[in-house]
N, C-alpha and C positions, 0 to 999 in steps of 0.2 A: 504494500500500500504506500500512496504516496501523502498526496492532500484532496484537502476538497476545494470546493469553490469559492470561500469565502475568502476575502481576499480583504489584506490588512498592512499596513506599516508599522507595526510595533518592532524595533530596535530589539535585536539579541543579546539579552543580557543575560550573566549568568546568576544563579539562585545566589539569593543572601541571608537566607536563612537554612535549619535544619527543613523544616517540613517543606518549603522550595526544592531542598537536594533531593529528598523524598519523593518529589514529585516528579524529578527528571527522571530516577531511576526507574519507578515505577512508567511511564510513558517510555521508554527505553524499551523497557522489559516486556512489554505488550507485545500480544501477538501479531506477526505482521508489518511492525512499526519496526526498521530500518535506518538505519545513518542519514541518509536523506528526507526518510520520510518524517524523523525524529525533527529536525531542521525548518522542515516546513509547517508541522502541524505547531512548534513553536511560533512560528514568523506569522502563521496566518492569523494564534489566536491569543497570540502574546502571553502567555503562562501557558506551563505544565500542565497546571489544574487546569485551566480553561479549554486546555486540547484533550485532558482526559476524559471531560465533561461531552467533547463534539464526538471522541472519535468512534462511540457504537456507531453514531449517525451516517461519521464517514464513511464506515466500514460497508454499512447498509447500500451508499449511494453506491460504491463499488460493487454490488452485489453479494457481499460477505455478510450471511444469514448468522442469528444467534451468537455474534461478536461478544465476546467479556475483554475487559480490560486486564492487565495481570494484578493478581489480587492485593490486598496489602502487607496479609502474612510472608507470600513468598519478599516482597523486598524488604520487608523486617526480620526476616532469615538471612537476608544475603548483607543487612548491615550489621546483624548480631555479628555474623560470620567474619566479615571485614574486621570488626573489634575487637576479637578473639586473633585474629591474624594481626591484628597490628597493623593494620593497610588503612590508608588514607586516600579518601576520594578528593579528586581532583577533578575540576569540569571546566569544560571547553571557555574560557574569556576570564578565569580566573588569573591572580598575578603567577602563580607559581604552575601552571598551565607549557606546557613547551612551546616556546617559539616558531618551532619549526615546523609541529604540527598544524599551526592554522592557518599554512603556505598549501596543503595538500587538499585535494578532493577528498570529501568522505574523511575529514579530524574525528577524532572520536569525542562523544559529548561527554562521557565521562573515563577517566581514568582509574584505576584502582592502583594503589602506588604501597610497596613497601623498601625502606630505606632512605638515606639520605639525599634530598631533592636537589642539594646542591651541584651535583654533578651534573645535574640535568639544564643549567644555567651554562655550562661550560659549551666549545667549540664541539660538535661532536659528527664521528668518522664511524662508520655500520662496518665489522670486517663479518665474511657471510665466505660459505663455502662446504664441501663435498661432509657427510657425518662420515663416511668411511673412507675420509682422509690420507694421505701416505703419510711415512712418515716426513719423507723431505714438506709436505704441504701443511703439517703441524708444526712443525720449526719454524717454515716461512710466514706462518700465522703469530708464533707466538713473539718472532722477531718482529714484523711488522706493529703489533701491539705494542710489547714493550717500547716500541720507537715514538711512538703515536702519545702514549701516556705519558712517558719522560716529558716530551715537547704540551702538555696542560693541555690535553685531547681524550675526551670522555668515549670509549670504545667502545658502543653499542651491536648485539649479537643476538642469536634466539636461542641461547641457552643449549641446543643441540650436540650429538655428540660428534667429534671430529675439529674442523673448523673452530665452532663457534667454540666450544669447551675449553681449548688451546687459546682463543683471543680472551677471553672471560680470566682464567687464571692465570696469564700474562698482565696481566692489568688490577689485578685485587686489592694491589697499594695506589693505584692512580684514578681509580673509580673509573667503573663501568656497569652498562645499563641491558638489564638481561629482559628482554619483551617476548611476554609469554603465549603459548596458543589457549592456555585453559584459564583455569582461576590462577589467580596470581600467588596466591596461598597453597598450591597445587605445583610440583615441582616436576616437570619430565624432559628428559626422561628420571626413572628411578635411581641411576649410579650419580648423577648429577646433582644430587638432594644434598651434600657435604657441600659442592661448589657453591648451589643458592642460595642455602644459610651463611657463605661465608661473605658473598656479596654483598647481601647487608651488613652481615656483621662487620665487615672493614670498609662501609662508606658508601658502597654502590649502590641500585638501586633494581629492584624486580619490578617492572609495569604489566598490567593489561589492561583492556576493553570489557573482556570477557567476565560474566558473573563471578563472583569469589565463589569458590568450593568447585566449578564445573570442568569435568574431566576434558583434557584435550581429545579434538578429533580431527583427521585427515580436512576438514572444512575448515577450519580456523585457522591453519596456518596462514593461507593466502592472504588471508586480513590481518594476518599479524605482519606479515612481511612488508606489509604498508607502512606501518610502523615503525618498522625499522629503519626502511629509505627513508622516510617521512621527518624521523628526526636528527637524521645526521644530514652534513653538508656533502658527504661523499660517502658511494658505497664501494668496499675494497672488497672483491671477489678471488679468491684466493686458489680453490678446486671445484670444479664443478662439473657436470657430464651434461651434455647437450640438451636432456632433459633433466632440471630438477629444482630445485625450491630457490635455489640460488638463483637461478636465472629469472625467475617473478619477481625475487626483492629486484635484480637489476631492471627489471621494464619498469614495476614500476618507480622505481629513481630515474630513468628518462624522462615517465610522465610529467615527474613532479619537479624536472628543473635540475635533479643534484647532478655532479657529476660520477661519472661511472668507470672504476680503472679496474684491471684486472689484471695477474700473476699466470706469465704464460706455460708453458707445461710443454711436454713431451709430445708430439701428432699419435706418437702410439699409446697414450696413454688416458684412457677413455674417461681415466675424473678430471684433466685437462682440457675437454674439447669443448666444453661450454667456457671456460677463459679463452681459448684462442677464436673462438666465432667471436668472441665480443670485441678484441681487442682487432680483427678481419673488418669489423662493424662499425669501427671508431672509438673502441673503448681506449683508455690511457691504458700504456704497457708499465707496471710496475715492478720496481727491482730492489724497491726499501723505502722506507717511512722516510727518506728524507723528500721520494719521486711524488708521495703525497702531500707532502708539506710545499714544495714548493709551488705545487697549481694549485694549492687551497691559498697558497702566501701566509701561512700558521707558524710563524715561528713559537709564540708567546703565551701565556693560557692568559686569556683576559674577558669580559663579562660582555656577554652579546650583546646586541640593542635592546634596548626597554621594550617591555612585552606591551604586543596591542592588544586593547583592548576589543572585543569580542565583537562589537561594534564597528569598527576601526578594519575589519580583516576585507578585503577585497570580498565580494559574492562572487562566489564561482559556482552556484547554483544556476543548473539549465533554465532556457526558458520556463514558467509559468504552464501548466497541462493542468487539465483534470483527470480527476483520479481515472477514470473509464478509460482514458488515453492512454495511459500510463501502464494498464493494466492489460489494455489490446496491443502496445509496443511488446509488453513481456512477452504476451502471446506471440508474437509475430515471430520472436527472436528464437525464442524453443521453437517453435517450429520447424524453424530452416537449420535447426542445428541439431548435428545425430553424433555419435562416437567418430566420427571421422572429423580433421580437425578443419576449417574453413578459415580462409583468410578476414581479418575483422572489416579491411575497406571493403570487399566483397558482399560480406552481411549487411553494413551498413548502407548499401546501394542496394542490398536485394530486398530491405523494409522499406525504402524508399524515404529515408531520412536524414540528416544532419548528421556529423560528427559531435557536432554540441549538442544535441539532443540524445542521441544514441549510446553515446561514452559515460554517460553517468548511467543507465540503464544499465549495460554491461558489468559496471564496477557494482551495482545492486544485484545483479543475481549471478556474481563470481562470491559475495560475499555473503549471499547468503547458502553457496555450496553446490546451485543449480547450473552451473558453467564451468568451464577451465579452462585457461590461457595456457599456451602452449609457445612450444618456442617460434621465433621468426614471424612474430604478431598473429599467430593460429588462436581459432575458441573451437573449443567441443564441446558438450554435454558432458557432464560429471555422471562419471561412471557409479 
């Protein structure tokens, strides 16, 4: 679902009280209600409350019989849960809110945060790469890290084993930011649970989007990997095989403006062939934190620009649709799309619409697990 028709100017601001946060979560957590759709039923109806109030109705106009909203016990479970874990929310236009996130399509409205937020004020560089890593590609990770953090660069990863586990424990004295696919309270994989706790414990920080307590699943990585790009200024690709999770954090860091370098490898060497397509593609060829320092110009650790406010952030929200529109694109888009992968300019000419219309649809139903990007701008049906 997206919005209805009611159409409004109310300014995005974020909750300033407890039963405000309350209300985001809860409108979040609703069925149906998405990143965008989250955004719009905000903007059209100026509160939480006041979009909780509309949205059976919306649901209705959409054709969505017997709608509930999510209840209040479940999000008074999931903040009991939060304060037993120690996690703090964080929501989209707040000061302590990442910068960098509210550059990208689809920010997330609320964060769930454990550890020290200060790191997340820092310069920061995503290193992302192969979980069954070699060994030369866990040294070249953990060198590149160490390089990165010495020079006051916050090294953000997704916790996984190989790659990221190698960047994450290279960096434990210089803070770095582990973005999770489940609950953030929620550690995986399981050998990794010593490293998570120690991230906070020495400074770092654990984030998600994701409910506190809920298990990861093959779906929520893609939306985490957003994330990732989303809040570093560069993503450092390290091993990766033509197909794999590495290569979705890097598109989307194209989408989003960062730049994209990668650690080239061996031609015979199949968790290299996704760095050297990228580096065939334009990607920066990297050879040590200093190759990244110097096209970031990062010499120094020093304090980003002041955070915008929520208000303040450019709309990168598509045109204006009604919901029924919104809901016949979805349609249109499953349709033409089977296990076999299709080029996305292809799709986007075969529904007979806009790139700016069409690309935030796409990014709603990759995220919500009904699609999957593929390499070389390909989508398919999620298997």
């Amino acid at each position: 679902m997206t919005e209805d028709t009611h159409s409004s100017n109310h300014p995005l601001l974020p909750p300033t009280s407890e039963d405000e946060r309350f209300d985001w979560l809860r409108l979040l957590r609703s069925r149906r209600v998405g990143v965008s759709t989250f955004y719009r039923l905000l903007c059209d109806h100026g509160s939480a409350r006041a979009a909780l109030t509309a949205l059976p109705q919306v649901a209705a106009a959409a054709g969505v019989t017997d709608y509930a909203i999510c209840p209040e016990g479940v999000v008074r479970g999931e903040m009991r849960a939060a304060r037993n874990a120690r996690a703090r929310m964080i929501c989209r236009g707040e000061p302590d809110y990442p910068v960098g996130l509210n550059e990208i399509a689809q920010p997330p409205p609320i964060l769930w945060v454990m550890g020290d937020i200060a790191c997340l004020t820092r310069p920061m560089v995503a290193l992302v790469g192969a979980r069954n890593a070699s060994s030369l590609g866990t040294r070249m990770a953990r060198a590149l890290a160490s390089g990165l953090g010495e020079a006051g660069i916050t090294v953000v990863s997704g916790l996984a084993r190989g790659v990221d586990t190698a960047a994450h424990v290279a960096t434990l004295s210089t803070g770095t930011v582990a973005v999770m696919g489940g609950g953030v309270d929620l550690i995986y994989p399981a050998e990794n649970t010593r490293l998570g706790e120690d991230i906070v414990a020495c400074g770092g920080v654990r984030l998600s989007e994701q409910p506190v307590g809920l298990q990861p699943q093959a779906r929520h990585f893609p939306a985490r990997n957003r994330i990732i790009s989303g809040l570093a200024q560069a993503v450092v690709v390290v091993e990766a095989a033509a197909k794999s999770g590495s290569l979705i954090t890097a598109r989307y860091a194209l989408d989003q403006g960062r730049e994209v370098l990668a650690v080239p490898g061996h031609p015979f060497d199949a968790r290299a062939s996704g760095c050297n397509m990228l580096i065939r593609d334009g990607a920066h060829l990297v050879r040590g934190a200093e190759d990244v320092l110097e096209l970031l110009s990062l010499r120094v650790a020093g304090p980003v620009q002041p955070q915008l406010a929520l208000g303040d952030v450019p709309d990168s929200r598509p045109e204006r649709r009604l919901l029924r529109d919104t809901a016949a694109l979805h349609s249109q888009i499953l349709a033409r799309l089977g296990p076999s992968p299709l080029a996305e300019d292809q799709l986007i000419r075969d529904v007979g619409g806009s790139s700016r219309d069409v690309s935030p649809v796409l990014i709603d139903l990759e995220l919500e697990g009904r699609i999957r990007r593929q390499p070389g701008g390909m989508i398919s049906l999620a298997g």
